[in-house]
VOPAGU-2260 file (C-alpha; in pm, 1 decimal, decimal comma):
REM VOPAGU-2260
SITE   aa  ch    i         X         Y         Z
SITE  UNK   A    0     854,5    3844,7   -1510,7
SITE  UNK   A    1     631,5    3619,7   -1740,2
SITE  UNK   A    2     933,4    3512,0   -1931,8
SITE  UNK   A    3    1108,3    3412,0   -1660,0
SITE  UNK   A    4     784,8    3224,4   -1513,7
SITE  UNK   A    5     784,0    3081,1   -1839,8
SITE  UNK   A    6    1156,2    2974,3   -1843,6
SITE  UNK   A    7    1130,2    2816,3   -1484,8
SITE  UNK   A    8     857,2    2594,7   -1588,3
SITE  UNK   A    9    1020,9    2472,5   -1929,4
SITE  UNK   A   10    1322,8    2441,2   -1727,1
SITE  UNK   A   11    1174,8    2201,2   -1460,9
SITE  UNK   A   12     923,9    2023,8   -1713,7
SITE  UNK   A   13    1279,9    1940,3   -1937,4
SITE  UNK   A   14    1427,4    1792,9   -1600,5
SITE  UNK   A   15    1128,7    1612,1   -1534,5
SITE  UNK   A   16    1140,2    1450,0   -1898,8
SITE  UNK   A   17    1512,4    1402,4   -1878,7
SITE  UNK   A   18    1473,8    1162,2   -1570,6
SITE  UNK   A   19    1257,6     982,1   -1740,7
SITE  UNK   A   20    1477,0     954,5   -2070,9
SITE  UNK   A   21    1707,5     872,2   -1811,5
SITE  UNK   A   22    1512,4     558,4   -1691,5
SITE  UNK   A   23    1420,8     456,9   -2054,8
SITE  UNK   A   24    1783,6     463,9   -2105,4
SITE  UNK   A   25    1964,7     274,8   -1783,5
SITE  UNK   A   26    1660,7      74,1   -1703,2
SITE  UNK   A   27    1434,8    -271,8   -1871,2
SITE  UNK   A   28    1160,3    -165,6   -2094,4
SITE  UNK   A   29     825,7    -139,6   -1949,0
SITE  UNK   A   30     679,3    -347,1   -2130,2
SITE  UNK   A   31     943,3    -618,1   -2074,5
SITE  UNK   A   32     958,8    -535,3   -1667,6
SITE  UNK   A   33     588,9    -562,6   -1606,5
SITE  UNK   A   34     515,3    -868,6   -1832,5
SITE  UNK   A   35     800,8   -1022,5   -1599,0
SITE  UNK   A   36     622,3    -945,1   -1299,7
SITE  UNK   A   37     305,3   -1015,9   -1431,0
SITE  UNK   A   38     438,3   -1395,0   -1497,8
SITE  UNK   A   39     589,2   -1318,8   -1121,5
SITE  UNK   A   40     242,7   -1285,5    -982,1
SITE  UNK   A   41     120,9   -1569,1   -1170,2
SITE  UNK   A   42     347,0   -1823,8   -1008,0
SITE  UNK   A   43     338,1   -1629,2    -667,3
SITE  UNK   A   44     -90,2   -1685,7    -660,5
SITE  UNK   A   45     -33,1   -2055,1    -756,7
SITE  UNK   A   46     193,3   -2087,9    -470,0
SITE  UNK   A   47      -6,4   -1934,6    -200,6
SITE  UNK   A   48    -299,9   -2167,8    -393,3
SITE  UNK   A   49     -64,4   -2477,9    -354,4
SITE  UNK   A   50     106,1   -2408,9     -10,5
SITE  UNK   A   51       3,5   -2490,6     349,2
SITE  UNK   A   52     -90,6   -2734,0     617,2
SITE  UNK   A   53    -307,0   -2904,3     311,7
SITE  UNK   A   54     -24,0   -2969,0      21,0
SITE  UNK   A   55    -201,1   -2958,2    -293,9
SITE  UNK   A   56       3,8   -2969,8    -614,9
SITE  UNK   A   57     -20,0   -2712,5    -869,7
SITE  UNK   A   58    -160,7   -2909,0   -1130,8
SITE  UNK   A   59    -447,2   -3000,2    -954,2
SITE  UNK   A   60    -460,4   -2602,4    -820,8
SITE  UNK   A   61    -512,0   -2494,8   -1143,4
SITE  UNK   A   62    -733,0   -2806,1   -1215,0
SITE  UNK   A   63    -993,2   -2728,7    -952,9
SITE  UNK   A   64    -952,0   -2319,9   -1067,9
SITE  UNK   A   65   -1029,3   -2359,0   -1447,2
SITE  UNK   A   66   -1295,3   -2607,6   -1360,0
SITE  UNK   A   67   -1435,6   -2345,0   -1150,0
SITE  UNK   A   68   -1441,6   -2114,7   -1426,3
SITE  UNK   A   69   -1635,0   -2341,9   -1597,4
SITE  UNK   A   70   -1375,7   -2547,5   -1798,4
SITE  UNK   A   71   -1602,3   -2837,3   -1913,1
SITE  UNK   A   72   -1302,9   -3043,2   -2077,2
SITE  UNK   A   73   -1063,9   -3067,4   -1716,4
SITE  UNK   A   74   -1196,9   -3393,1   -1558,1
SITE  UNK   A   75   -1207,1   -3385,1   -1124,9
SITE  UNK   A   76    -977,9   -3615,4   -1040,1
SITE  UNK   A   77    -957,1   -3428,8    -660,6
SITE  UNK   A   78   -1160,3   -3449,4    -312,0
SITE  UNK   A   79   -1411,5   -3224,3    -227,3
SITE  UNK   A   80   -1188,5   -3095,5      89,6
SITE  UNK   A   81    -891,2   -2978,9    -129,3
SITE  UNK   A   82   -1150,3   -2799,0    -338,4
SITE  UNK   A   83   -1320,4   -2633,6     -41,1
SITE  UNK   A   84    -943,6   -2521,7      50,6
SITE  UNK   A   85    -862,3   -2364,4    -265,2
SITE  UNK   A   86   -1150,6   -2227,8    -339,7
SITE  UNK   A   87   -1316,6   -2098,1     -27,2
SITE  UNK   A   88   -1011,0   -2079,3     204,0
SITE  UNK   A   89    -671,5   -1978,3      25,5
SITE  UNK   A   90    -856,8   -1819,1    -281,3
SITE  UNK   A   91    -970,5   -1556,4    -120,6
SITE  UNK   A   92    -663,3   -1483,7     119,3
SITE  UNK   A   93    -438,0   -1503,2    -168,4
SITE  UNK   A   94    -627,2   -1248,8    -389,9
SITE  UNK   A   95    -647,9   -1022,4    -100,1
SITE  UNK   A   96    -285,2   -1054,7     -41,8
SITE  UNK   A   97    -245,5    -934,2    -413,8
SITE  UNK   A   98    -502,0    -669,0    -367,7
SITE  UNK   A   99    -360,7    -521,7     -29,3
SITE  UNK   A  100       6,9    -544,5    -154,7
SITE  UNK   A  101     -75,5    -350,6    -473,7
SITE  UNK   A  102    -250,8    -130,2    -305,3
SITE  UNK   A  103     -31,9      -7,6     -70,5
SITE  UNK   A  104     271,4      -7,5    -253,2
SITE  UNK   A  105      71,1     272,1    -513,8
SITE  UNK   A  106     -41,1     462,8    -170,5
SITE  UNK   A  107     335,9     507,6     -74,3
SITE  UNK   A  108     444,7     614,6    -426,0
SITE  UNK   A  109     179,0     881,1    -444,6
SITE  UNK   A  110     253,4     937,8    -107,4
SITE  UNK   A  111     670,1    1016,6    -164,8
SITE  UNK   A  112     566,5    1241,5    -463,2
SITE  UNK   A  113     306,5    1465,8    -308,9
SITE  UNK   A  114     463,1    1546,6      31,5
SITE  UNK   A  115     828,1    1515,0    -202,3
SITE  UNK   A  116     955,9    1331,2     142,0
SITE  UNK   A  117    1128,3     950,6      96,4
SITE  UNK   A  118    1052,3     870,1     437,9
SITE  UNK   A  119     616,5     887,1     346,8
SITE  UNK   A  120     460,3     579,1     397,2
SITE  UNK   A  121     108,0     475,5     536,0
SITE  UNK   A  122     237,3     332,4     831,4
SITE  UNK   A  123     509,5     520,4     909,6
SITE  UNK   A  124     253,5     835,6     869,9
SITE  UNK   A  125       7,6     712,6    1108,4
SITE  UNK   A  126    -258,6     671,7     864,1
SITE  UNK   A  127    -290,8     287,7     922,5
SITE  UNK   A  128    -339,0     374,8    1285,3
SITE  UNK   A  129    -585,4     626,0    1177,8
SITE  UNK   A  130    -774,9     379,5     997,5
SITE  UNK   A  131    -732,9     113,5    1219,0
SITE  UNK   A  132    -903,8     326,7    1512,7
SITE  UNK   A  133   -1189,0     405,1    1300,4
SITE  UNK   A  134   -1268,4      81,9    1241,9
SITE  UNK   A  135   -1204,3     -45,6    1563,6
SITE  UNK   A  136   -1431,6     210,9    1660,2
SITE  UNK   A  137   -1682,7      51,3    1484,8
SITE  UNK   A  138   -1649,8    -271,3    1608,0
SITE  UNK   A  139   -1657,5    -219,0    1947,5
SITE  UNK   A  140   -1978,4      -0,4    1910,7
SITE  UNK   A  141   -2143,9    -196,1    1694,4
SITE  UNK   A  142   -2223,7     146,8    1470,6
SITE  UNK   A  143   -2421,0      25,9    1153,4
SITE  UNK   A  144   -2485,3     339,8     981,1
SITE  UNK   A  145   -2368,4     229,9     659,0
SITE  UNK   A  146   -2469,4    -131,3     622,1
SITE  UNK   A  147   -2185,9    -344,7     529,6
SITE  UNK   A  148   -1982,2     -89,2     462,3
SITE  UNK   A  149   -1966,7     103,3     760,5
SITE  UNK   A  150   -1599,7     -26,5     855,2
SITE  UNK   A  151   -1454,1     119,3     537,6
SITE  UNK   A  152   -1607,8     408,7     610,6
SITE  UNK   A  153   -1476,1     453,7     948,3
SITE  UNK   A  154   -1146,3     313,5     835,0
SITE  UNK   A  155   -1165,2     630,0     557,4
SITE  UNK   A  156   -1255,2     882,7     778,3
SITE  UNK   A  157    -985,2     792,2    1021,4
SITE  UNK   A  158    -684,7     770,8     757,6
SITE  UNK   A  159    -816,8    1108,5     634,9
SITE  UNK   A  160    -828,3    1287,1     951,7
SITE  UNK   A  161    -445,4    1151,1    1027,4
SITE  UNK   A  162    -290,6    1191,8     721,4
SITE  UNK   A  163    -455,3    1604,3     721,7
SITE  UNK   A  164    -322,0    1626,7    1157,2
SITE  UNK   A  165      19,9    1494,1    1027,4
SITE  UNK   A  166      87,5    1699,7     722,3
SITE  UNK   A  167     -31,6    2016,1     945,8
SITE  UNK   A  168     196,4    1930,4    1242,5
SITE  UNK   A  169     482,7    1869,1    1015,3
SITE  UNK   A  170     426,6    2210,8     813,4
SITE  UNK   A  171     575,7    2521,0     920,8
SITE  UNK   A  172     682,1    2823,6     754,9
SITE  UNK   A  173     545,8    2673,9     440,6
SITE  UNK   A  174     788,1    2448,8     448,7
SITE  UNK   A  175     791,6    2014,3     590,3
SITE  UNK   A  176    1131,0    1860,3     603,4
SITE  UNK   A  177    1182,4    1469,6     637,6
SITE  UNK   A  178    1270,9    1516,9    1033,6
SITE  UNK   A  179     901,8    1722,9    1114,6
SITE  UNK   A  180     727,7    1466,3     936,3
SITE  UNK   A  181     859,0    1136,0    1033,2
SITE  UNK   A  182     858,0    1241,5    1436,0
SITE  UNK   A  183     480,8    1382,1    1381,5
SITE  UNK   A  184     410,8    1071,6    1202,9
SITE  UNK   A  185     501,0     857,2    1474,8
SITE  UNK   A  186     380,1    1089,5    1716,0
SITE  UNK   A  187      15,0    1072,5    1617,9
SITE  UNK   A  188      45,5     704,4    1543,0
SITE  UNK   A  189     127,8     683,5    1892,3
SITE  UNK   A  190    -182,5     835,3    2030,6
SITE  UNK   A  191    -375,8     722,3    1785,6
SITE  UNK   A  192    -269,8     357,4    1887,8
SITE  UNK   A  193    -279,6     437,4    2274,8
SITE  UNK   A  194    -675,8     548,8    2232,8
SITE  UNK   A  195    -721,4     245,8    2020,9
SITE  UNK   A  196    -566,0      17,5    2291,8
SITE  UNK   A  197    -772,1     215,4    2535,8
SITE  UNK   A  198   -1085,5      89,9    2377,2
SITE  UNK   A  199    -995,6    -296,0    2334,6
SITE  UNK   A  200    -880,0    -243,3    2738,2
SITE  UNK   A  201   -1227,7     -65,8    2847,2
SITE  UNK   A  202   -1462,5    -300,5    2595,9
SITE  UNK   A  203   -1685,6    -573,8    2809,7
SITE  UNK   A  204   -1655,7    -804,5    2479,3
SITE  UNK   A  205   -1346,5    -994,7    2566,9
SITE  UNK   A  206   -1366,2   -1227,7    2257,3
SITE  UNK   A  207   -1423,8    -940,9    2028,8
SITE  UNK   A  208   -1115,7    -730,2    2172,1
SITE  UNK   A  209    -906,8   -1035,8    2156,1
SITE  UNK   A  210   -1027,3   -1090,8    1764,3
SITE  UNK   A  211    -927,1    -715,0    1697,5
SITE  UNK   A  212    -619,3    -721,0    1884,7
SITE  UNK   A  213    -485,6    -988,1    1640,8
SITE  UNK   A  214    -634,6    -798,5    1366,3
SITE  UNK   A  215    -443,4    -443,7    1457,2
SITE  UNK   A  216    -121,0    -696,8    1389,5
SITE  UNK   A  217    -215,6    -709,7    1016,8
SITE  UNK   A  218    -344,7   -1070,1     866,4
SITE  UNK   A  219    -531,3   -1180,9     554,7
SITE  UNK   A  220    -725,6   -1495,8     721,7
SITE  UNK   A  221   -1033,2   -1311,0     789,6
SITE  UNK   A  222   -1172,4   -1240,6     422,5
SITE  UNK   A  223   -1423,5   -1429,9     170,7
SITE  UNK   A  224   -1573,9   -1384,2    -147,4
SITE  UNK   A  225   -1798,2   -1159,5     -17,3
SITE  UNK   A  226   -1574,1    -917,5     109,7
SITE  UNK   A  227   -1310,0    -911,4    -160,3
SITE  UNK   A  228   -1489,9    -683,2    -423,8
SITE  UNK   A  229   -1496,3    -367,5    -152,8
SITE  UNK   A  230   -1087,5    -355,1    -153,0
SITE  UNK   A  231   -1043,2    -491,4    -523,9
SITE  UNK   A  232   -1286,9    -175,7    -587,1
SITE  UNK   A  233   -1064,8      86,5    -442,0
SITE  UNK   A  234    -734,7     -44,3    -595,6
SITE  UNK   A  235    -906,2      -6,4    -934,2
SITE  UNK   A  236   -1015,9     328,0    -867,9
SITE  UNK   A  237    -720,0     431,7    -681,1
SITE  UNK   A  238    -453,9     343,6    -972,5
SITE  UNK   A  239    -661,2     442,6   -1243,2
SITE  UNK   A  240    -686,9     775,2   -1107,8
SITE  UNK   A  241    -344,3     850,2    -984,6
SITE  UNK   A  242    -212,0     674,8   -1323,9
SITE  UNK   A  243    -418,1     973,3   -1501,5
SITE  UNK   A  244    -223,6    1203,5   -1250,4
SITE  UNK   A  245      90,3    1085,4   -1277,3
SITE  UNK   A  246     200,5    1357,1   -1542,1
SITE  UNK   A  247      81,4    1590,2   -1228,5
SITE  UNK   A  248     308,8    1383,5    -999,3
SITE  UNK   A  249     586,8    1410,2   -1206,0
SITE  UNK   A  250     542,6    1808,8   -1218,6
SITE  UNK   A  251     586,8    1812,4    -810,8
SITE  UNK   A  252     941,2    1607,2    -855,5
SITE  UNK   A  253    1007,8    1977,8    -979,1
SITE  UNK   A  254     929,9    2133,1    -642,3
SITE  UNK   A  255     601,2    2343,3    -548,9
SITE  UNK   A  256     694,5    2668,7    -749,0
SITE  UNK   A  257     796,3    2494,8   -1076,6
SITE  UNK   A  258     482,3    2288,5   -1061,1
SITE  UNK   A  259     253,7    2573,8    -971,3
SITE  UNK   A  260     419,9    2772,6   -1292,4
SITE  UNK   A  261     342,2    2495,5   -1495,4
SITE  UNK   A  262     -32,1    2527,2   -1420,4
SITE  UNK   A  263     -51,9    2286,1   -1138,3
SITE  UNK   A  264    -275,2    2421,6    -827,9
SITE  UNK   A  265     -89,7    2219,5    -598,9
SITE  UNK   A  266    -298,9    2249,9    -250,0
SITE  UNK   A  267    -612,7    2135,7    -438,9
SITE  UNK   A  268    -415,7    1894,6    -593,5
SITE  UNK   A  269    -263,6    1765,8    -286,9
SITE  UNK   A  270    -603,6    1745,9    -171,9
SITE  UNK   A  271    -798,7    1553,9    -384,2
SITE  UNK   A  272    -498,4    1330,9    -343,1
SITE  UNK   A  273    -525,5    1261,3       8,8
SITE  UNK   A  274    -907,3    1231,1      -6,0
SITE  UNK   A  275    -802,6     931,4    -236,6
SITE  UNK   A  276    -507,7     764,1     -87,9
SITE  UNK   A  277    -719,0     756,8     236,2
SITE  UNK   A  278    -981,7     582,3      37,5
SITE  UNK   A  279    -787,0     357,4     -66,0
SITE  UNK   A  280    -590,4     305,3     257,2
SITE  UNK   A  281    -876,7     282,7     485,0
SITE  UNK   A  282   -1083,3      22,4     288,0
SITE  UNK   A  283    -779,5    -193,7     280,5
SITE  UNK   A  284    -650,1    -168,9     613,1
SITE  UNK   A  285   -1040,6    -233,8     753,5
SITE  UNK   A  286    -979,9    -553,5     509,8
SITE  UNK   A  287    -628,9    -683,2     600,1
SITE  UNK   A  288    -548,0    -471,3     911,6
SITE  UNK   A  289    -271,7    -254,7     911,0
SITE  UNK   A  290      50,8    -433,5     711,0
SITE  UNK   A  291     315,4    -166,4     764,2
SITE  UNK   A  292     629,4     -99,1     520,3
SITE  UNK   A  293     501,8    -205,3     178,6
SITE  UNK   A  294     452,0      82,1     107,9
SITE  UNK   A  295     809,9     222,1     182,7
SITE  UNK   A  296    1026,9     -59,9       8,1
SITE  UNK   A  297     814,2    -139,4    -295,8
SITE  UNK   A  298     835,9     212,6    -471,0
SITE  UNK   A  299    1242,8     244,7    -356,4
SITE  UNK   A  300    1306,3     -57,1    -524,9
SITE  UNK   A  301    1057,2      22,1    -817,2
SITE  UNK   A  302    1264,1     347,3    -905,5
SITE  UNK   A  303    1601,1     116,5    -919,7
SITE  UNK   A  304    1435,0     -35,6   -1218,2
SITE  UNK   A  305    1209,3     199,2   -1421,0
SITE  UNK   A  306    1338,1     530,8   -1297,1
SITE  UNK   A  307    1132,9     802,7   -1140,5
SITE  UNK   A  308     844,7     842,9   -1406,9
SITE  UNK   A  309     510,7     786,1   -1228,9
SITE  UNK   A  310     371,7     655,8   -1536,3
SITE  UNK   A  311     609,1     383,9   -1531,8
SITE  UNK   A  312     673,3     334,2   -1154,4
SITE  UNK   A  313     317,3     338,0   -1069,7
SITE  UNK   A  314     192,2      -3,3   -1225,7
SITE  UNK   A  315     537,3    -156,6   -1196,5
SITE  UNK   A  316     505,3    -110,3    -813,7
SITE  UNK   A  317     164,1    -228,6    -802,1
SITE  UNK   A  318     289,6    -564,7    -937,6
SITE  UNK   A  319     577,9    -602,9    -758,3
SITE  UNK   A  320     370,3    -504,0    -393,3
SITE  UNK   A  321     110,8    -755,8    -509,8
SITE  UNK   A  322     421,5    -995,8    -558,3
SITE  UNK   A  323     587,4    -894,9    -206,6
SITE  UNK   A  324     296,4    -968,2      10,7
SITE  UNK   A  325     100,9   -1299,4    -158,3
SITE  UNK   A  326     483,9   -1460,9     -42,0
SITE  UNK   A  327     474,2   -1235,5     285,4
SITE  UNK   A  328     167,3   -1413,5     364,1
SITE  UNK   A  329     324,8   -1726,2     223,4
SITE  UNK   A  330     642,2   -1725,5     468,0
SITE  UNK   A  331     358,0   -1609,4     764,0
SITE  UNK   A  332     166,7   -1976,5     743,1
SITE  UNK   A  333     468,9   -2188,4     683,5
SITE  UNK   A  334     776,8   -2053,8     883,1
SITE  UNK   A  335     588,4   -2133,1    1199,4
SITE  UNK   A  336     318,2   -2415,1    1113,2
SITE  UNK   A  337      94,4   -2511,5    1245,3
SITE  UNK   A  338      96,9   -2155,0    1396,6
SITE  UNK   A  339      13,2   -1889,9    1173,7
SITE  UNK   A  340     259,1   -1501,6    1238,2
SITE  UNK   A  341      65,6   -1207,5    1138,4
SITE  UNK   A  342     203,1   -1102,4     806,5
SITE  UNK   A  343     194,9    -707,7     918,6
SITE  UNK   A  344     509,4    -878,3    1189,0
SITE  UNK   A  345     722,1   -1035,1     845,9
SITE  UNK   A  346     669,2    -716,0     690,6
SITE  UNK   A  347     737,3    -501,4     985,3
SITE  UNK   A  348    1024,3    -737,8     985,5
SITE  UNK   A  349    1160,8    -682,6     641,3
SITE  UNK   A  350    1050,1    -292,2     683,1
SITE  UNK   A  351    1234,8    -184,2     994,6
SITE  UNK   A  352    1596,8    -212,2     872,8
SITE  UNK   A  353    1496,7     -95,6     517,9
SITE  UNK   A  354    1389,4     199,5     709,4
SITE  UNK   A  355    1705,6     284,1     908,5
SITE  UNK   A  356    1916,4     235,4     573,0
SITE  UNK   A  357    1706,7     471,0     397,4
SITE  UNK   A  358    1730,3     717,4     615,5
SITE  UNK   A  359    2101,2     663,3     701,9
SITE  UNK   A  360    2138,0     710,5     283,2
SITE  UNK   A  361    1909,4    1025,6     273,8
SITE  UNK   A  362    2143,6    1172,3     605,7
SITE  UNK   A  363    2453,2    1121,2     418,4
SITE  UNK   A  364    2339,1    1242,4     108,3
SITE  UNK   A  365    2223,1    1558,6     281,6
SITE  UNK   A  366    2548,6    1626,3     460,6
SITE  UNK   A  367    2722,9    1527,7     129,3
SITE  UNK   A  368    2522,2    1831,0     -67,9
SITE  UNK   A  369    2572,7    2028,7     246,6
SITE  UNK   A  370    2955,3    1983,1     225,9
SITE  UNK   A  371    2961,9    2045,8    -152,3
């Protein structure tokens, strides 16, 4: 019995290493990949710097930035106003934009690997609409408990408490396939949602309800430098704690029983896991809203490049999320100037077919291996 709970474990931890041999081998180095997308970033956060209803060109962008910074040697040769823009308007948004985009994109990966389900996504799993009840709750109560922070809080608690109903609806028999957990995804986003429009409908605060309303759409226009460190924060935390667990992540790629023979307790595992991706979730959805998707396209396309190792898909989709949404927001102030689309719409936008193709590809390969 030991040996062969011995060979089952060497036999999934050599699969798990082969996919990622695998990766090395068909895919761009790492290195290579994320300085591209690093340099990628760059030129995305001087674009959302340099583009609006207020042109300013990039040179003077990075002129008014590096002054900023205290770069005694760049002379001002720009008006106050197009410094107030960068610096207090756009500068913020667009580092948020980074921020969120990152951070969601890492949620869903860490997401797809623990419940070992494509389909897992923060929106898709109602734990946007968890958060975004909790802190809707809080706004339309006025609840204070925790100072400043008491929307992330809320926001926390709610993404917690639907990510924990959703995996427990979905579970049965010890066992959650992509159907049971996609319908009670959607199925507690829905009531989650309804009880959160409930409260906007019943609220004597019309201006307030209005103000969250566009909010629960997703959007990156309400943030300042004050604000910014909270989400910044948990994407720190969040990715240099799952990038320490990634070697645990890849174990689950083996399934529950190869992972638990390697030494893995997977339910506290699992866990800790969603104690953290709710952290991270709710602070940023009580800072952007809930921006839906993100999380499902960036790791699929990700694994197209770098393969299925979480120690190389994790930062690589943190850069390229980052990347996605500072243009999302982008396309969101320009495609309809002077009127500005919620960038949780583009996204849902770019999501929804992505969505039905991935799940048309998982179908077919399903009845493909059941025909086989």
């Amino acid at each position: 019995m030991t040996a062969s709970a011995t060979d089952t474990g060497t036999g999934a931890e050599r699969a798990v290493r082969g996919r990622s041999r695998d990766a090395r081998r068909t895919g761009p180095g790492l290195a290579v990949t994320l300085t591209a997308l690093a340099v990628l970033l760059v030129v995305s956060v001087s674009a959302g710097l340099a583009i609006g209803s207020v042109q300013v060109p990039p040179d003077q962008v990075w002129g008014i930035v590096t002054h900023a910074l205290g770069a005694d040697w760049v002379e001002p040769d720009w008006s106050r106003a197009r410094e107030t823009i960068v610096l207090d308007v756009r500068a913020p948004r667009v580092l948020l934009g980074a921020v969120a985009g990152a951070g969601l994109a890492v949620v869903g990966t860490a997401l797809q690997a623990l419940i070992r389900n494509p389909l897992a996504e923060p929106y898709l799993l109602g734990v946007s609409s968890g958060a975004s009840l909790g802190a809707v709750t809080v706004i339309v109560f006025g609840v204070t408990l925790f100072g400043p922070a008491s929307l992330s809080v809320a926001a926390f608690a709610g993404a917690l408490g639907a990510l924990l109903l959703v995996y427990a609806t979905a579970r049965t028999g010890g066992r959650i396939t992509s159907a049971r957990l996609v319908l009670s995804g959607v199925a507690i986003a829905a009531v989650l949602t309804a009880v959160l429009d409930l409260l906007l409908l019943t609220t004597d605060r019309g201006n307030e309800a209005r103000a969250v309303l566009a909010w629960t759409l997703g959007g990156l226009g309400g943030v300042n430098w004050d604000t910014l460190w909270l989400p910044s924060a948990a994407l720190l935390v969040g990715v240099g704690v799952l990038m320490v667990q990634s070697r645990n992540l890849n174990l689950l790629l083996a399934g529950e029983e190869a992972a638990t023979t390697m030494g893995l307790d997977v339910a506290r595992f699992r866990a800790r896991m969603f104690v953290l991706l709710s952290l991270v979730t709710g602070v940023l959805v009580a800072a952007a809203g809930p921006i839906g998707f993100v999380g499902l396209m960036l790791p699929h396309t990700v694994r197209l490049l770098v393969g299925g190792d979480h120690r190389r898909v994790l930062p690589t989709a943190a850069l390229g999320g980052a990347v996605f949404l500072v243009w999302a927001d982008i396309a969101a102030r320009i495609v309809a100037a002077p009127l500005e689309i919620p960038v949780g719409v583009l996204t849902a936008l770019c999501g929804g077919p992505f969505f039905l193709w991935l799940m048309r590809r998982n179908a077919r390969q399903t009845d493909e291996r059941g025909a086989a």
